[in-house]
C-alpha positions, 0 to 999 in steps of 0.5 A: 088054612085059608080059602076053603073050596069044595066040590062033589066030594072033596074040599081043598085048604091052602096052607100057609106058614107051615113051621114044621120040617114034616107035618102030618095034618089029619082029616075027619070026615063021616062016611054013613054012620061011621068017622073015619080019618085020613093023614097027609104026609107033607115034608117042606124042602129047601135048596142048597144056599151054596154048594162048594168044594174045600180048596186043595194042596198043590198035589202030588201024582201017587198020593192019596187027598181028602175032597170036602163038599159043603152043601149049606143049609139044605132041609131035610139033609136025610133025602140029600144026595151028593155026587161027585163026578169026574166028567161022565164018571162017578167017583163018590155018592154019599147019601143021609138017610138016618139024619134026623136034624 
């Protein structure tokens, strides 16, 4: 924390150097005779290095093809999605939300 500032009722830290993929820091404060406790919830994201489709085959009109999309080092994987469109249509989504890494 760093350059606390305050106001009637509240008070504000910049956080830097955040080392955690999803941090939950939790705040103190005495409310009458009684402390209570509230948590924010922050997930630090990072963009997509690079998005690319694997190169394929010559291919044949009536045969089936695997399409493979890299997307490289994107954070958390579990709130990315992927779409592949074929102009306005849809062919594919694929979400990950039980990736953990």
């Amino acid at each position: 924390k760093k350059d606390p500032k305050d106001g009637p009722g509240w008070l504000t830290f910049l956080l830097t150097d955040i080392t955690e993929w999803a941090s939950a820091p939790q705040c103190y404060f005495d409310c009458g005779r009684h402390q209570k406790m509230a948590i924010a919830n922050i997930i630090a994201y990072r963009l997509p290095e690079r998005v690319g489709l694997e190169p394929l085959p010559e291919m044949e009109l009536g045969q089936a093809y695997n399409l493979t999309c890299r997307v490289l080092n994107v954070a958390p994987v579990r709130h990315l999605t992927v779409t592949l469109r074929l102009g306005g249509r849809t062919l594919h989504t694929e979400t990950f939300p039980n990736h953990t890494g």
